[in-house]
C-alpha positions in Angstrom: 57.0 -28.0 -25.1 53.7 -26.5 -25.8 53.5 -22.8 -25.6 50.8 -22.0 -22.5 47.6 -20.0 -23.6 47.8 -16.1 -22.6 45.2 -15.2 -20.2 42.4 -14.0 -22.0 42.5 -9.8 -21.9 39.9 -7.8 -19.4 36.8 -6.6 -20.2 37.2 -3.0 -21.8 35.7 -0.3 -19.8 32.0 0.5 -20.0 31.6 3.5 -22.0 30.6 7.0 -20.4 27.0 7.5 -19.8 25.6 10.6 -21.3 22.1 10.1 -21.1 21.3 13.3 -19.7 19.2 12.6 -16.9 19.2 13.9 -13.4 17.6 12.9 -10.6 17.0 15.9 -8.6 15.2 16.0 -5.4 11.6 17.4 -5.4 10.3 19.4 -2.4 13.8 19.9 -0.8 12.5 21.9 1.8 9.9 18.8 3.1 11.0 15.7 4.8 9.2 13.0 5.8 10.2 9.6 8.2 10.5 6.3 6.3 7.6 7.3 4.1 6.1 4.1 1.9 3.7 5.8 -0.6 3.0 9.1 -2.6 -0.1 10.0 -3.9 -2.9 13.0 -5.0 -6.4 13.1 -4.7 -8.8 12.2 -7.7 -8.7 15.0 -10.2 -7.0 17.2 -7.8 -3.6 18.5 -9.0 -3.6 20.7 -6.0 -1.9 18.5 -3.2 0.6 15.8 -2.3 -0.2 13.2 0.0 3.2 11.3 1.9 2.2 7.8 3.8 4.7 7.7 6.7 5.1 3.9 7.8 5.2 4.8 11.0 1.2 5.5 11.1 0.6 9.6 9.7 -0.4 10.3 6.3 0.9 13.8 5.3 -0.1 17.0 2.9 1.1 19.7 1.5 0.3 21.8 -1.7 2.1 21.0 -5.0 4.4 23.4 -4.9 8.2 23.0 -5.2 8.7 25.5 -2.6 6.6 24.1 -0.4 7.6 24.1 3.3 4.8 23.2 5.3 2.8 19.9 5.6 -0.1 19.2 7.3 -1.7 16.0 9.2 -4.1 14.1 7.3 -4.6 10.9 9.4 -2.6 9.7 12.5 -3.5 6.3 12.8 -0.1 5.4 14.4 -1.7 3.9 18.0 -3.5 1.4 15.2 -0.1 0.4 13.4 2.5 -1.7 14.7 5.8 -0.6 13.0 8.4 -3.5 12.6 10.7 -4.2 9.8 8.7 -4.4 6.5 5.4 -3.6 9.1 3.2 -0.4 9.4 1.7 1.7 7.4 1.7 0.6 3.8 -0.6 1.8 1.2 -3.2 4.3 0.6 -6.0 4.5 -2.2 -8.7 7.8 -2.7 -12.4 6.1 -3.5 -12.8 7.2 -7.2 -15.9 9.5 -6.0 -13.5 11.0 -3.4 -14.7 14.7 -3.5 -18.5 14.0 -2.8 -18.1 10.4 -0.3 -14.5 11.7 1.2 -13.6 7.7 1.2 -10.1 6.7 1.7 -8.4 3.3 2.2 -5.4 2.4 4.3 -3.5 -0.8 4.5 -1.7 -1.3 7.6 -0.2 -4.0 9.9 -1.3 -4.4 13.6 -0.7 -6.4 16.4 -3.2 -8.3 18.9 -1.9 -10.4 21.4 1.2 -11.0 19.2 -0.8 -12.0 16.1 0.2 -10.2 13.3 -2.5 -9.4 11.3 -2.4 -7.1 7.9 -5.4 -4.2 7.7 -7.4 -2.9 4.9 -10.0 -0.5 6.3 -11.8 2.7 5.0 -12.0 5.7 6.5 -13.8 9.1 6.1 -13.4 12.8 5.8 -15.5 15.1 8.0 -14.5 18.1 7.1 -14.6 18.4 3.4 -11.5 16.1 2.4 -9.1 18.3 4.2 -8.2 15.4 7.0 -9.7 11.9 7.4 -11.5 10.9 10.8 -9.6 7.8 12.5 -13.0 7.2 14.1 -14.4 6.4 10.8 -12.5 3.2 10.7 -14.5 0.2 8.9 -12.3 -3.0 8.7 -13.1 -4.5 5.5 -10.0 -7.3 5.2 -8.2 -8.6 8.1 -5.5 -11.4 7.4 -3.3 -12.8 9.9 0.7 -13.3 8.6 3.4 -15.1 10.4 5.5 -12.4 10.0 6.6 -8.7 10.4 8.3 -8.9 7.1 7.0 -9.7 3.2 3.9 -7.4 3.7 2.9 -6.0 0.4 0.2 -2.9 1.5 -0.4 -1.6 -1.3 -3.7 -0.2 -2.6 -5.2 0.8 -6.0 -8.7 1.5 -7.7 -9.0 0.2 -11.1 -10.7 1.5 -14.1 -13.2 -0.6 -13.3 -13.9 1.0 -10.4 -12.8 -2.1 -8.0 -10.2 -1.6 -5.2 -7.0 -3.9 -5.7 -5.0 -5.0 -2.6 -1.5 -6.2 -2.9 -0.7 -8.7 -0.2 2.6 -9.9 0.6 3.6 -13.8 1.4 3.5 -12.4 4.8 7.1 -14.1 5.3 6.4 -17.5 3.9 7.0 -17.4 0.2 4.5 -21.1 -0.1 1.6 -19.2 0.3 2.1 -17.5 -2.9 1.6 -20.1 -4.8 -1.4 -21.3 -2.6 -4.7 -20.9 -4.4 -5.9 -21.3 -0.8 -4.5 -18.5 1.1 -4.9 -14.7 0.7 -1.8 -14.1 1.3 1.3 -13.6 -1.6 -1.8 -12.2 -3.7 -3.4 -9.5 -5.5 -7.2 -9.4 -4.6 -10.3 -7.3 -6.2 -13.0 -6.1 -4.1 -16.2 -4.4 -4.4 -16.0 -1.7 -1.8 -19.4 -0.3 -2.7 -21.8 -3.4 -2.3 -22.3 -4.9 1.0 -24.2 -7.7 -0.1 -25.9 -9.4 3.0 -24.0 -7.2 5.1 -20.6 -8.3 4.0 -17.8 -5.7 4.3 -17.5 -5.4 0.7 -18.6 -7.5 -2.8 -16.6 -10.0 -4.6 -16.8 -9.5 -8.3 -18.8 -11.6 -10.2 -15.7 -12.7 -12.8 -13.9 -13.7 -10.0 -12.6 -17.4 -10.8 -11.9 -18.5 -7.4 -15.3 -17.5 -6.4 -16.9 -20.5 -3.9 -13.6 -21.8 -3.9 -12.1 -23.0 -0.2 -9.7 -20.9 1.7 -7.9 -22.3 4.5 -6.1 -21.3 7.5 -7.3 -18.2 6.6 -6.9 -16.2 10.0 -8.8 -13.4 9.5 -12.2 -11.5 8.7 -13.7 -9.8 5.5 
C-alpha cells in the first residue's frame, strides 16, 4: 500500500517589520470634506491649498499648528458631485504671482449630460482668493459617466498645462486614438491662436488627426 504524501507545511510567518516609518497625520487640527488634491503656490512655501470635491478650494499657512483655513474659490453651484464626480484637480500658471492664473478641472451637469471641465480662473486681489467670475472654459468633454474621471492637472517644465482625463466610465476609449477621453493631453494655455481657447503644441503627433464623437468644445 503506498504511503500518502504529507500535506505540504504552511507558509512560515512573514517576518516583523522594522522599517521605522510612521505615518503621522499633518495639520491635526484642520479637516477638510472628501478633499481630492494638495498643492502650494509657485515658489511660495508659505501656504497649503486643499481641493474639496465637493466644489471649495481651501488655504491655510504651512504651519503644523495651523487651525484656521480660509476660502480660496467656491465654485460648488458649478460642480456636480457624484461618485468619482466634482472637483478634481487644480494647477497654479507657472507666472502665478504676476498673472494670478489658476486651473480647475471639474465635472458638471447640463441637462443630464455629463461633461468634464478644464477652465481658468483669476485672482483679483493679489492671489489671496480666485474670482469665480473669471471663469474661461478652455476644454469641455462630455463622458458617459459619473465615474472613471481623472481631473487632474499639472504644468510641465515646459511650460504646457497637462490634463489627465479619465475613460469617463468606458474603459474602450482609452485605447481610442479618436477620443479625448482615457488620455493625458498638452495644451498651450498661453496662445490663443485664431481665437482658440488655448494652442496645441507644435510636436504634437496627433495633430490634424480626426476626433470623433467628441462631445464637447476647446
Amino acid at each position: 500500500t503506498p504511503v500518502p504524501t504529507p500535506p505540504p507545511a504552511p507558509p512560515p510567518p512573514p517576518p516583523p517589520c522594522h522599517t521605522g516609518l510612521e505615518t503621522p497625520r499633518a495639520f491635526a487640527n484642520l479637516s477638510f470634506s472628501s478633499p481630492t488634491a494638495m498643492l502650494q503656490a509657485p515658489n511660495d512655501a508659505a501656504r497649503w491649498f486643499v481641493v474639496e470635491q465637493g466644489g471649495v478650494v481651501r488655504a491655510f499657512q504651512n504651519d503644523p499648528d495651523a487651525t484656521v483655513s480660509t476660502e480660496f474659490v467656491d465654485i460648488s453651484s458649478r460642480v456636480h458631485v457624484e461618485g468619482e464626480a466634482g472637483l478634481l484637480g487644480m494647477a497654479f500658471h507657472p507666472s502665478f504671482t504676476t498673472n494670478g492664473l489658476v486651473y480647475l478641472n471639474f465635472t458638471e451637469q447640463v441637462g443630464g449630460e455629463l461633461r468634464s471641465v478644464t477652465a481658468e480662473f483669476e485672482s483679483m486681489d493679489g492671489g489671496q482668493t480666485l474670482d469665480p467670475a473669471t471663469e474661461r472654459g478652455l476644454l469641455t468633454v462630455v463622458k458617459p459617466a459619473a465615474n472613471h474621471n481623472g481631473g487632474n492637472l499639472a504644468f510641465g517644465a515646459d511650460g504646457l498645462l497637462y490634463v489627465g482625463l479619465g475613460d469617463g466610465g468606458n474603459s474602450d476609449t482609452a485605447q481610442d486614438t479618436q477620443r479625448l477621453l482615457g488620455k493625458f493631453l498638452r495644451i498651450d494655455v498661453d496662445s490663443r491662436p485664431f481665437g482658440a481657447p488655448y494652442g496645441i503644441p507644435p510636436d504634437n503627433p496627433f495633430v490634424g488627426a480626426p476626433l470623433c464623437n467628441f462631445g464637447g468644445t476647446g
